[in-house]
VEXLUM-724770 format. One record per atom (N, C-alpha, C, O): x, y, z; residue in one letter. Coordinates in steps of 0.02 Angstrom, whole numbers, padded with zeros to 5 digits, always signed. Example, Ala and Ser with C-alpha at 12.3 -4.5 7.8 and 13.67 -1.06 7.14 Angstrom:
// residues 2
+00660-00284+00390A+00615-00225+00390A+00660-00165+00390A+00712-00166+00423A+00642-00112+00354S+00684-00053+00357S+00645+00002+00394S+00670+00057+00402S
// end
This chain:
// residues 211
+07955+05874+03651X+07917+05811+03656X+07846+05825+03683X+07848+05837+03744X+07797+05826+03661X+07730+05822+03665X+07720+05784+03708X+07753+05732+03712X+07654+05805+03767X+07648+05757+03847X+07582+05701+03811X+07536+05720+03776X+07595+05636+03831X+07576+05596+03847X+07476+05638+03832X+07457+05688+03862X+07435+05601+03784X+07364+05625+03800X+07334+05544+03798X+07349+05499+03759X+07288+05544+03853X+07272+05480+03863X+07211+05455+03794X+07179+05503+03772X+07200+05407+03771X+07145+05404+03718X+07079+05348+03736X+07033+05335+03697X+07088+05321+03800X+07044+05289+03818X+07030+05298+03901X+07076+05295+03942X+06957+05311+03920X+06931+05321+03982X+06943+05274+03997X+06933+05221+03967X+06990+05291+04094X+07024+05263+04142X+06971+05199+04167X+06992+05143+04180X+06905+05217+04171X+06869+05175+04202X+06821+05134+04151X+06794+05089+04183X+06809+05135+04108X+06762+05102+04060X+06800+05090+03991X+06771+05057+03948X+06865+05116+03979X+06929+05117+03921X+06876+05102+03859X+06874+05048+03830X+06841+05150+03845X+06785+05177+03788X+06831+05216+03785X+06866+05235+03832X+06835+05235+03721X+06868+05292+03657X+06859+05358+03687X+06799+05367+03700X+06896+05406+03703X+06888+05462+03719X+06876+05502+03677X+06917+05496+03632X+06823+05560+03661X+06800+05595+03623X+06861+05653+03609X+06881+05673+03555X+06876+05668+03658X+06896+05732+03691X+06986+05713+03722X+07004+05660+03749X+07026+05770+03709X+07085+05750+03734X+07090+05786+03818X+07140+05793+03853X+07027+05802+03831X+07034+05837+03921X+07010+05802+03936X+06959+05781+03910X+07048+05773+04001X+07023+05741+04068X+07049+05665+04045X+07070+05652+03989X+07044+05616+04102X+07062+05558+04090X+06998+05514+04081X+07001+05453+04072X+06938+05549+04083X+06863+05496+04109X+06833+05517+04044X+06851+05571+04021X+06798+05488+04017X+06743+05482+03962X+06671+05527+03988X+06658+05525+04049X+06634+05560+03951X+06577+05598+03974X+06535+05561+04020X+06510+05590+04068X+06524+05482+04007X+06471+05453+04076X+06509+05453+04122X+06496+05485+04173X+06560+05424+04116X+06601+05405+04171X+06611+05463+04218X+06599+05451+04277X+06628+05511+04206X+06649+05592+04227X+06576+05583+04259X+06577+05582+04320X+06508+05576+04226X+06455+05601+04263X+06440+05560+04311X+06408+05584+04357X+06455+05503+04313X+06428+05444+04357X+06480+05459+04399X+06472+05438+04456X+06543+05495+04388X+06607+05510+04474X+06572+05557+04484X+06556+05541+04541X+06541+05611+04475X+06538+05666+04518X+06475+05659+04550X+06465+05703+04592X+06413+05602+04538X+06357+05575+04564X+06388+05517+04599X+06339+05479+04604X+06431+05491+04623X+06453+05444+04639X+06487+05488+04710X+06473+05455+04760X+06519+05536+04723X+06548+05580+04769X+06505+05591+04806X+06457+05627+04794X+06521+05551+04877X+06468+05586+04944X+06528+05597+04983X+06535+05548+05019X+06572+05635+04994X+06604+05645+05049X+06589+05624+05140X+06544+05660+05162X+06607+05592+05176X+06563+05601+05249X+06623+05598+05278X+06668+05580+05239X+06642+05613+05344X+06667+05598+05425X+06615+05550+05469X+06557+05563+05488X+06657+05489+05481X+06620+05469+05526X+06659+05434+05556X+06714+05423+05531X+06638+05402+05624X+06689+05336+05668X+06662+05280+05680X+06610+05264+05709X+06714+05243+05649X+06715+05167+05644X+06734+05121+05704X+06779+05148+05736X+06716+05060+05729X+06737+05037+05783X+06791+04985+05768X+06770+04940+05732X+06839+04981+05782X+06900+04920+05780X+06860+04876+05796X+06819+04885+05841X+06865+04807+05753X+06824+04755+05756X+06868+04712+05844X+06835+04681+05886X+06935+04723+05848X+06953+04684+05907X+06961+04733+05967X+06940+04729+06024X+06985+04764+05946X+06977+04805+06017X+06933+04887+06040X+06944+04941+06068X+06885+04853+06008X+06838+04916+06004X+06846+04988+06012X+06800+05022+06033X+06909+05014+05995X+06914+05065+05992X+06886+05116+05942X+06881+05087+05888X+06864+05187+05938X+06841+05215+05886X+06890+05263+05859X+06930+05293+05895X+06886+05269+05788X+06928+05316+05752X+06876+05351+05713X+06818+05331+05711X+06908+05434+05663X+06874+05460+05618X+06904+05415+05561X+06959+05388+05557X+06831+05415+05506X+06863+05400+05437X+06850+05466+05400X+06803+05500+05421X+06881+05485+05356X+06873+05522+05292X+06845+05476+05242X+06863+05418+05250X+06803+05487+05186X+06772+05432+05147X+06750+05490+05096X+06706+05533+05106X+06791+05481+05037X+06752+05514+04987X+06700+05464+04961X+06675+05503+04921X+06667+05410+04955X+06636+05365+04922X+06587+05311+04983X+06596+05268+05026X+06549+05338+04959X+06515+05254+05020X+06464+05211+04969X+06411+05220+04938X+06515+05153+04983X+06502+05098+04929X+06465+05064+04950X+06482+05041+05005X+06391+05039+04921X+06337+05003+04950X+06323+04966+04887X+06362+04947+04843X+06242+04959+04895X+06230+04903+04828X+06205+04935+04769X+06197+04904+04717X+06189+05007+04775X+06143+05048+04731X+06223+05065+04685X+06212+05084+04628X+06291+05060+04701X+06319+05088+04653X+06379+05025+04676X+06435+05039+04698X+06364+04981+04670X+06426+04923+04693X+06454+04916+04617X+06508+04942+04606X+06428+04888+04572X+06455+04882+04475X+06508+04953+04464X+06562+04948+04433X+06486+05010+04491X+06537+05053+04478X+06594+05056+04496X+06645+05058+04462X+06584+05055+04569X+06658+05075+04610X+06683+05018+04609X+06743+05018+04624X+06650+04945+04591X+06707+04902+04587X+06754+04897+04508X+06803+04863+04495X+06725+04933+04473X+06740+04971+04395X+06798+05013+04426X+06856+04995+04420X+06779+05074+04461X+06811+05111+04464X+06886+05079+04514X+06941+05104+04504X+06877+05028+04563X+06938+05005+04606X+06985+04948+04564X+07041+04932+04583X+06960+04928+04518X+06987+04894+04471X+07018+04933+04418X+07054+04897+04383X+07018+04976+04404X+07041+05033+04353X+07092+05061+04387X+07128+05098+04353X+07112+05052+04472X+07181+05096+04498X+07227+05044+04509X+07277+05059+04542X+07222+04972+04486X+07256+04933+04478X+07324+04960+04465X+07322+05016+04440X+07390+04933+04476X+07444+04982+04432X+07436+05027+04406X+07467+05038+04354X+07396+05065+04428X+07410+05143+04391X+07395+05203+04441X+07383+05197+04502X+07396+05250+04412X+07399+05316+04454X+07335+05330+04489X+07291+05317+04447X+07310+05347+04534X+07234+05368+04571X+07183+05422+04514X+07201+05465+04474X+07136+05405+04526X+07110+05443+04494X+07086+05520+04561X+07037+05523+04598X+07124+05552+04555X+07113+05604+04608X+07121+05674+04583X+07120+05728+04612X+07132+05651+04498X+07136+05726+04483X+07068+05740+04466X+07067+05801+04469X+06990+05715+04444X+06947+05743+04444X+06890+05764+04506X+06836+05791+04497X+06922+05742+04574X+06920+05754+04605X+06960+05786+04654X+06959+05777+04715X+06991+05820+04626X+07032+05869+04683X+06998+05912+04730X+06991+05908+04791X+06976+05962+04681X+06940+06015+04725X+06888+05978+04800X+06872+06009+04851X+06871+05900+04783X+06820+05882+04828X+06860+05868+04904X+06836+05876+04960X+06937+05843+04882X+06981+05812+04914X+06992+05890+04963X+06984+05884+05024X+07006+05942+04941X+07039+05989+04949X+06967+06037+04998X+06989+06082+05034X+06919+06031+04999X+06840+06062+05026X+06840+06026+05061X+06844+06057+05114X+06838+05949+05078X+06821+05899+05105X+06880+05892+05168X+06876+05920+05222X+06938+05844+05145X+06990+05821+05196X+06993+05886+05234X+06959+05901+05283X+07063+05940+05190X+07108+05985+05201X+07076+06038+05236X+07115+06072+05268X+07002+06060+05240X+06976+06108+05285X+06957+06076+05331X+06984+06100+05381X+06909+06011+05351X+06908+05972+05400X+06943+05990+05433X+06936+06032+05477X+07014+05946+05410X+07073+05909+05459X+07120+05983+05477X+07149+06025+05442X+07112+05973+05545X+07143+06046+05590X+07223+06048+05604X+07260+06097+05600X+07245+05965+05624X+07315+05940+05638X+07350+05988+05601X+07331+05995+05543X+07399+06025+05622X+07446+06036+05610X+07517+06008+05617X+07560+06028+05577X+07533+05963+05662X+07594+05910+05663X+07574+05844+05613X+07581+05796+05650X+07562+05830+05576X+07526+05775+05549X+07554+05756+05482X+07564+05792+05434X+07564+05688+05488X+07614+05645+05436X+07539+05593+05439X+07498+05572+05480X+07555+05586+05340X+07520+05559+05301X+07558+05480+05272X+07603+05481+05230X+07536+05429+05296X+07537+05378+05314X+07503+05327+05260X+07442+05327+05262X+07535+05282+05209X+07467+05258+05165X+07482+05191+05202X+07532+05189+05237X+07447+05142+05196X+07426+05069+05210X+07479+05026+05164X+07468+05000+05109X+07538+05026+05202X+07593+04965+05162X+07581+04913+05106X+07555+04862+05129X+07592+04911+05046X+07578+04860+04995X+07614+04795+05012X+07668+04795+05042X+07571+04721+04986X+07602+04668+04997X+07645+04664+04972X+07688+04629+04999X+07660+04696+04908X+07732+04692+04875X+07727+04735+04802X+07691+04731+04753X+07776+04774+04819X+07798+04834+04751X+07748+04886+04769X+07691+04871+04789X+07774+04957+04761X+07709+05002+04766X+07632+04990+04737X+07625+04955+04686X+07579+05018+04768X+07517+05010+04760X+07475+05075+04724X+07502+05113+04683X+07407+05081+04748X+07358+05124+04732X+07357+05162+04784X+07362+05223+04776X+07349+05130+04856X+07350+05172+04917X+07416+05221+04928X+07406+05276+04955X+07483+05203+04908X+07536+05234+04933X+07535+05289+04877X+07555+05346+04889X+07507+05267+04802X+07508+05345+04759X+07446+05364+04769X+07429+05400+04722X+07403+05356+04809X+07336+05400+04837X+07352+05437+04898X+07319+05486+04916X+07406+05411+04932X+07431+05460+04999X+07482+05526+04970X+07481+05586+04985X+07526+05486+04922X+07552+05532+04886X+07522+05596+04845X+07564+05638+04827X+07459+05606+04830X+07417+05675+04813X+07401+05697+04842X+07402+05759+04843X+07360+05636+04916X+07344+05704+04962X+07398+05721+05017X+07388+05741+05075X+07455+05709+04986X+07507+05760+05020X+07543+05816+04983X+07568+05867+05008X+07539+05796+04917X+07545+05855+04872X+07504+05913+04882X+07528+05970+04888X+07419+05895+04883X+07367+05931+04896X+07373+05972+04951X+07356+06031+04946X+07394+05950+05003X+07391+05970+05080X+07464+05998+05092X+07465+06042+05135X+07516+05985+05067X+07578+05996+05077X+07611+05978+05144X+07653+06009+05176X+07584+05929+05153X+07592+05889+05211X+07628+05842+05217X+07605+05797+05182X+07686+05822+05247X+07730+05754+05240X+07701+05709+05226X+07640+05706+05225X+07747+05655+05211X+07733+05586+05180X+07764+05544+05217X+07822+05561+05210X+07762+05494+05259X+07794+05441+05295X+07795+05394+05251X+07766+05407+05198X+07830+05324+05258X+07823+05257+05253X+07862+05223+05306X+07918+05201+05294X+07842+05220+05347X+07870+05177+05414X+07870+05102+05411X+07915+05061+05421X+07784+05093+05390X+07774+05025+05401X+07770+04971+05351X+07754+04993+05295X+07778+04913+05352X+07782+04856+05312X+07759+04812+05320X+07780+04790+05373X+07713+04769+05290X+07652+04697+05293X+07734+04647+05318X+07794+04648+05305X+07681+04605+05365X+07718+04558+05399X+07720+04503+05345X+07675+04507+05303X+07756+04460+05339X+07786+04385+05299X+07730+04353+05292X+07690+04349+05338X+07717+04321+05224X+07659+04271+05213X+07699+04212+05248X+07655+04180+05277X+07726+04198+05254X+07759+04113+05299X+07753+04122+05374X+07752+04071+05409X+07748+04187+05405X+07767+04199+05484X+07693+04206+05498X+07673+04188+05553X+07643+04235+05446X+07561+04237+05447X+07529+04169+05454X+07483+04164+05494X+07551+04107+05413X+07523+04050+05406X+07530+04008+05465X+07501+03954+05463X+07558+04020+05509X+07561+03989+05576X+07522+04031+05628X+07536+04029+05688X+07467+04074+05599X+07468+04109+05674X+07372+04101+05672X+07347+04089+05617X+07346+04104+05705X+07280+04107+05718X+07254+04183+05681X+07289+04226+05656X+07175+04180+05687X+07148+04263+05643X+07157+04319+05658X+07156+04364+05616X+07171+04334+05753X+07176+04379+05791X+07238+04401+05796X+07250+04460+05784X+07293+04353+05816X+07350+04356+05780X+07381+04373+05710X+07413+04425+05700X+07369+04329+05665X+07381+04379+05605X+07340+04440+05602X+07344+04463+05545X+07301+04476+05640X+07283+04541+05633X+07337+04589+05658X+07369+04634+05630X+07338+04565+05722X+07389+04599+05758X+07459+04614+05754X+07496+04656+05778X+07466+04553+05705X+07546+04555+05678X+07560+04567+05614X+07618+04555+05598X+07512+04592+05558X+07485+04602+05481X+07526+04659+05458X+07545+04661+05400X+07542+04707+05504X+07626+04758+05489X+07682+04765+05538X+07682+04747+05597X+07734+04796+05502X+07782+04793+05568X+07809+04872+05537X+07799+04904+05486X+07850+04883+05603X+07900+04946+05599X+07967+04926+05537X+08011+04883+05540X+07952+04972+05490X+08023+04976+05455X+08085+04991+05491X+08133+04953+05493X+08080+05066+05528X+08138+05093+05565X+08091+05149+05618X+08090+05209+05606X+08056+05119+05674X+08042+05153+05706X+08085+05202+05768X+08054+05238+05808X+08160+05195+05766X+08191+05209+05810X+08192+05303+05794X+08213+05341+05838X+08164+05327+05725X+08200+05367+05702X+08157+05402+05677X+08172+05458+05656X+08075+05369+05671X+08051+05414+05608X+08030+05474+05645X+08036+05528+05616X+08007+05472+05707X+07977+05530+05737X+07997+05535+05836X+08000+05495+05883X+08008+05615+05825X+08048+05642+05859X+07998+05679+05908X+08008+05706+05962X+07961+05674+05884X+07898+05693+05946X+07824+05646+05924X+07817+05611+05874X+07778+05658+05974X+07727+05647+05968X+07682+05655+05913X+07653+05709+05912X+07661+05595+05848X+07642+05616+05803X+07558+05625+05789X+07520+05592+05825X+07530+05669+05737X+07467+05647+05724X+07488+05607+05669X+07535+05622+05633X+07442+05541+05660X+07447+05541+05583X+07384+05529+05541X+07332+05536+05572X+07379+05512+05482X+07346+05532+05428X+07340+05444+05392X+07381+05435+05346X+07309+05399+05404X+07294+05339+05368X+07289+05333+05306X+07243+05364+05280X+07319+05306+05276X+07268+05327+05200X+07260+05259+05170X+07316+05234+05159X+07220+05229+05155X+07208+05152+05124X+07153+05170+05066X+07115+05219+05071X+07153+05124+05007X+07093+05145+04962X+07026+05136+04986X+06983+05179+04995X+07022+05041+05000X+06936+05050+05042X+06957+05018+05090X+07005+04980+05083X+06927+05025+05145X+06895+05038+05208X+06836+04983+05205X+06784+04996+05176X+06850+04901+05246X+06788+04893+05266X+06779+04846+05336X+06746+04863+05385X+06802+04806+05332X+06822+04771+05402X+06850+04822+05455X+06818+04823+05508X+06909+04867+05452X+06918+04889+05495X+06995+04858+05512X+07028+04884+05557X+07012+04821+05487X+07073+04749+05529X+07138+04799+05498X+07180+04818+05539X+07142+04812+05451X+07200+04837+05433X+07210+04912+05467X+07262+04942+05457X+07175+04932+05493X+07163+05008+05507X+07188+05004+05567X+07237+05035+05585X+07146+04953+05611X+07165+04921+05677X+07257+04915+05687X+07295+04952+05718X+07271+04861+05652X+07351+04861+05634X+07388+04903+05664X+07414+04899+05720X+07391+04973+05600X+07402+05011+05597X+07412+05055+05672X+07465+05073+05697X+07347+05067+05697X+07340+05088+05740X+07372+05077+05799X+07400+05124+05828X+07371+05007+05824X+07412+04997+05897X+07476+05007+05879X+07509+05014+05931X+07508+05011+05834X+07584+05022+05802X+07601+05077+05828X+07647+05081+05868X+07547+05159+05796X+07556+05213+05823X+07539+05232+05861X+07550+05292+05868X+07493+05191+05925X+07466+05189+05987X+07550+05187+06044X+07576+05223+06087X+07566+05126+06010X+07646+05093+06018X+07677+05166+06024X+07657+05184+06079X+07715+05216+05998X+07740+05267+05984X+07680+05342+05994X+07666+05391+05959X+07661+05319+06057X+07604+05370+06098X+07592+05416+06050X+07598+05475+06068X+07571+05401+05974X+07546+05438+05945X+07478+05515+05949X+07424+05491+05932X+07475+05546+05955X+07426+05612+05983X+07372+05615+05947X+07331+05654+05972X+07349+05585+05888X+07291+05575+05838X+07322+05549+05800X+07382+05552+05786X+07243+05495+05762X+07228+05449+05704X+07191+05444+05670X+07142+05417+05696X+07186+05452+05633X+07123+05474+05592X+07130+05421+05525X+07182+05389+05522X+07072+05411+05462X+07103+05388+05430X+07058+05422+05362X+07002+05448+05362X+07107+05412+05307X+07076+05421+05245X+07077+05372+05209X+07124+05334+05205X+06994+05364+05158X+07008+05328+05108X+06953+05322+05068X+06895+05332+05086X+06978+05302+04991X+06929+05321+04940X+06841+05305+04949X+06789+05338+04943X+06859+05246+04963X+06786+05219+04968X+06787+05188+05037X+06836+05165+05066X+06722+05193+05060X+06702+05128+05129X+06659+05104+05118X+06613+05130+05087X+06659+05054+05134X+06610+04986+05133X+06602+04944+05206X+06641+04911+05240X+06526+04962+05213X+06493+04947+05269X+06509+04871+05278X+06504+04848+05221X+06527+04818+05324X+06493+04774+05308X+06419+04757+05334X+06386+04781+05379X+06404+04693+05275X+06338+04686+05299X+06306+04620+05355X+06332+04564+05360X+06253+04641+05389X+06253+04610+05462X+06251+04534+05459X+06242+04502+05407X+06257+04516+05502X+06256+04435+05483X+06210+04420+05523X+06191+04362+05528X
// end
């Protein structure tokens, strides 16, 4: 049985010339001009704490039509991380020093997502575990609660009695990054379980802008 060759680019689904790669020739050129890798730390909007982000993408206004092209294109489907591997692999995996460290994606509201098969490569990539601990709290238990509150209560422990046996680092992984609120979440959870580092990854970040 002959594998699957895709015939239309992932991000612009224009006719593919070519049966290599999943991206069309602009598209391919506008991702690899589109790739700024950075490290930097973000402040928790409530409790001002700082974390590292990983950010292959920093989404502003000079390339906003794309990446919202391109975040709309991982809709139900697989990440686009195979034409970017090598960046993932130069970038994250030499960075990031952790050696105890479980890779963590950002819980979907319902049915797997983009983020949990984007944590899923870069644990393939890294050969690094894969967790899923946590789970988005109830749209009915959310609608009664104030903004600060539903921040604070936005995931819960699946089975925290069990997942980890020592002190963990872990590895965030969400697609974009911009408020900060979900990251936050996350965080006092594994703050909760005297976690030893947090860091986070994710495709794109988006500043917000000042008011």
């Amino acid at each position: 049985m002959m594998d699957y060759i895709p015939k239309y680019c992932r991000i612009c689904s224009r006719h593919l010339k070519s049966s290599r790669g999943v991206l069309c020739e602009l598209c391919s050129t506008r991702m690899k001009m589109l790739l700024r890798p950075k490290s930097f730390y973000i402040q928790l909007p409530q409790s001002g704490k700082k974390v590292k982000v990983f950010s292959l993408i920093q989404w502003n206004q000079f390339n906003d039509h794309f990446v919202r092209e391109l975040v709309l294109s991982q809709k139900n489907s697989y990440p686009l991380l195979l034409p970017i591997e090598s960046d993932v692999q130069k970038f994250v995996l030499k960075r990031h020093s952790w050696k105890n460290v479980f890779i963590v994606p950002c819980p979907a509201h319902q049915g797997p997502d983009h983020a949990e098969a984007l944590a899923h490569s870069l644990a393939s990539l890294s050969r690094r575990p894969m967790l899923q601990p946590l789970k988005r709290g109830s749209h009915k238990e959310q609608k009664t609660k104030g903004r600060q509150q539903r921040q604070a209560t936005s995931m819960k422990w699946i089975n925290k009695s069990s997942i980890f046996k020592e002190e963990p680092n872990v590895l965030f992984v969400d697609d974009i990054v911009t408020t900060g609120s979900t990251v936050e979440a996350a965080y006092h959870l594994f703050q909760e379980r005297s976690c030893c580092g947090f860091d986070v990854f994710c495709l794109a970040y988006r500043q917000r802008r000042g008011r």
